[in-house]
N, C-alpha and C positions, 0 to 999 in steps of 0.2 A: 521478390516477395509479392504473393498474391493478395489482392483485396477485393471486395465488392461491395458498393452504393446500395445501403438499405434506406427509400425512402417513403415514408409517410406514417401514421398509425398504423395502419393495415399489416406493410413491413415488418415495423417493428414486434407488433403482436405475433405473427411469422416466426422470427427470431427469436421469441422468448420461448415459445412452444417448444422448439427443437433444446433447448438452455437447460430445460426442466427436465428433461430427458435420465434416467439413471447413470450417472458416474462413480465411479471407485471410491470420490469420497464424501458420494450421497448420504451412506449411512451415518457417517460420522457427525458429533453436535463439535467438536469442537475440530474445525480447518486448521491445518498448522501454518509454523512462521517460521523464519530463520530463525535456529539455536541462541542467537545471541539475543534475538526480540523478544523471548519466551518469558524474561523475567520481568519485562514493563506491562505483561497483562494478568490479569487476576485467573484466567483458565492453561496460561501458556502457551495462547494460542489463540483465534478470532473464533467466539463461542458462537455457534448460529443464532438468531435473532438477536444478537447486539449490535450496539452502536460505537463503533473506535471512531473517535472525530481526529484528525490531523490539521491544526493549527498551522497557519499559513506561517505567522510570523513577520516581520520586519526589517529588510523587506523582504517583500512577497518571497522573491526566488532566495532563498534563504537554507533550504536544503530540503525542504516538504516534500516535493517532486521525486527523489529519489530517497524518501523514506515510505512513501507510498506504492513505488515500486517492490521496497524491499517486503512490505507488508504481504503485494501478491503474491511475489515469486513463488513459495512451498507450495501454496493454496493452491498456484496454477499447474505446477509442476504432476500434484497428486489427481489431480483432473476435472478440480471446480472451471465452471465459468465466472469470468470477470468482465465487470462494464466499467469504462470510467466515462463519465458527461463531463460537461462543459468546459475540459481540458485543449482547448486548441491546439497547446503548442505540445501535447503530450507524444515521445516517441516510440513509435513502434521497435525501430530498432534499440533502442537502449533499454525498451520492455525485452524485446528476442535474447542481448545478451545477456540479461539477470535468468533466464528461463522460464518467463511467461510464454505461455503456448500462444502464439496470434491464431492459431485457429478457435481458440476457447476465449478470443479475445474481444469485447464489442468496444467501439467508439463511437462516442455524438459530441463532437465538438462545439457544436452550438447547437442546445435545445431551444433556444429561443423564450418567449412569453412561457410554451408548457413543460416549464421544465419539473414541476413536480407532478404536473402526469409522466414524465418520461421516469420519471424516478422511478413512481410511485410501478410503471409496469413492469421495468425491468426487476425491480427487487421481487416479484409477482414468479420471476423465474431464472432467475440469474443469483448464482451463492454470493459473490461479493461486490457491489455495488457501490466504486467510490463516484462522489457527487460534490464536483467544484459547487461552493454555498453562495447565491447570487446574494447582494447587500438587500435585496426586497424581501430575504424571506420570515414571515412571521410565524411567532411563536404553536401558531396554532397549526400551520403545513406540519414543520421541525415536527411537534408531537403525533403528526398522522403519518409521517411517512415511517417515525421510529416505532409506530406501533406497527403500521404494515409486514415490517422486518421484522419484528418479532414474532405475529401471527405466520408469517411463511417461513421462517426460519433462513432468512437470507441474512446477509452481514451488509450492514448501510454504512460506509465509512467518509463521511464528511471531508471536503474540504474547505478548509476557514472552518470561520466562528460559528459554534455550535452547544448555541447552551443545552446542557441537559445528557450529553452524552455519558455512557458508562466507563470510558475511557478516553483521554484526551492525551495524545501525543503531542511534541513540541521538539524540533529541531530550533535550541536554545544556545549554541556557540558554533562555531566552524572554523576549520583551519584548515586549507589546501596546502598538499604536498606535490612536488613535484619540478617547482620553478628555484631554479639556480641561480647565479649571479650573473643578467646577462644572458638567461639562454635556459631549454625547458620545456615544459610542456605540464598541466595541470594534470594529475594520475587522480589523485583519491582525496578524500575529506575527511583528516578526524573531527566528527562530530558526538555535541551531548544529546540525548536524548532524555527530556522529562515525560513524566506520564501522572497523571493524574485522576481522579476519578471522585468515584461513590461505588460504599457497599463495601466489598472486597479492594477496592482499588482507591480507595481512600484516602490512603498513605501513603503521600506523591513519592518516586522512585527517579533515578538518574542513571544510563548508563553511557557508557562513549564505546564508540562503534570508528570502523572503516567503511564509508559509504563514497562509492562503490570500492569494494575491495580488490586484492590482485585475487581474482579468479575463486575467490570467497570474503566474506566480509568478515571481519575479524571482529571479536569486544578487547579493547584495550586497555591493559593493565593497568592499577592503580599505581601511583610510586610507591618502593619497598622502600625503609627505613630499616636497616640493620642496626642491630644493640650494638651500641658504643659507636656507630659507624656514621656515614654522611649518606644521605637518601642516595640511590641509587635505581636507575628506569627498571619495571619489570620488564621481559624479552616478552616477546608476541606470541604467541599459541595461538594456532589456525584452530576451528570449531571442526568438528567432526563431519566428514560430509557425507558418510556412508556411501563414499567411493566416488561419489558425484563430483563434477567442477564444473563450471560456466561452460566450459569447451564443449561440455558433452552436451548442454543443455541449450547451447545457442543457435536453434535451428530454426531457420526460416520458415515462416508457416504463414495461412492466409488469415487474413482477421479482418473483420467488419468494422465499417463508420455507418454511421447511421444520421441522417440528416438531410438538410435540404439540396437537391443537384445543383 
């Protein structure tokens, strides 16, 4: 897997220039999501100039991390670029196998003291923009960086605490599958997902997912209760992938960090 060291303003302004560039789903205001995400957001999808904040939760590694990927994935797939900052331990390869393009992919691991100018340029030219939220940042950045995204029509998706967003995700239960009695290996996560909002998204919603799925992420069934009968699990139905699977999508490609050597 290829990479290369983007470093300084200079760079990075470089890097954006080439972001802005026309892709396949330039023309589009609203970027897609996985099938099963479509119903925690009030457009179906990550509308251009909004803000989806992702709620870190308690603790932090909680499942955010790979609710955030799932977020990219379609967006990258159809041929946005994506940045994430101040994710250190963020994976390249666990982004390759969901099917984010690392070539359409920036990282700044540590923006340091500027990190809402790093923000503030990448969203300048970069479609989706998630941004680990340092504990310093005040009310009054929050409101100039979500205005930025709205005037450029980029997607600013927070991570942690974010008052103000137009929609707030939340990895709010978890349960791994996969370890036996004695022996195992950790596969996948049914997880809930809350979302809540203003506006249109008002009227907080809950779905439960497979994150990461086998070779798709699955929405899982509520329990059926048959008449006269004892509840009984509904069976799994895979989402439609229009032919697609991880396999086909997990291809090595080069992607940027951006930061200090």
């Amino acid at each position: 897997m290829a990479g290369r060291m983007v470093v300084g303003s200079a760079a990075l302004a470089g890097l954006v220039r080439p972001a802005s560039a026309p892709d396949p789903a330039g023309g589009h205001r609203v970027l897609p999501v996985a099938p099963e995400l479509t119903g925690l957001l009030p457009n179906r999808g990550l509308r251009r100039g909004s803000t989806i904040a992702v709620a870190t939760g308690q603790p932090r590694r909680s499942g955010g991390t790979s609710l955030v990927l799932a977020l990219l994935a379609e967006a990258s797939r159809a041929g946005s670029w994506c940045a994430v900052v101040g994710v250190p331990t963020f994976g390249a390869g666990a982004a390759a196998e969901l099917g984010i393009a690392l070539d359409r992919l920036a990282l700044v691991p540590n923006p340091g003291p500027e990190w809402a100018t790093v923000v503030a340029a990448l969203i300048d030219g970069v479609d989706v923009v998630v941004a680990a939220v340092p504990a310093a940042v005040s009310a009054s950045v929050a409101n100039r960086l979500a205005a930025r995204a709205r005037q450029r029509g980029s997607v600013l998706v927070p991570y942690g605490r974010w008052d103000g967003a137009d929609v707030t995700l939340q990895v709010v239960r978890g349960v791994w599958e996969g370890l036996g009695p004695g022996r195992g290996r950790l596969r996948r996560r049914e997880v809930t997902v809350s979302a809540r909002g203003r506006g249109a998204a008002a009227r907080p919603k809950e779905i439960k997912v497979w994150l990461p799925g086998d070779e798709l992420t699955r929405v899982i069934p509520r329990t059926v209760v048959p008449v006269g009968g004892r509840p009984s699990a509904g069976r799994l139905h895979p989402v439609a992938s229009s032919g697609r699977t991880l396999a086909g999508a997990s291809r090595r490609g080069a992607f940027t960090v951006v930061g200090s050597a």
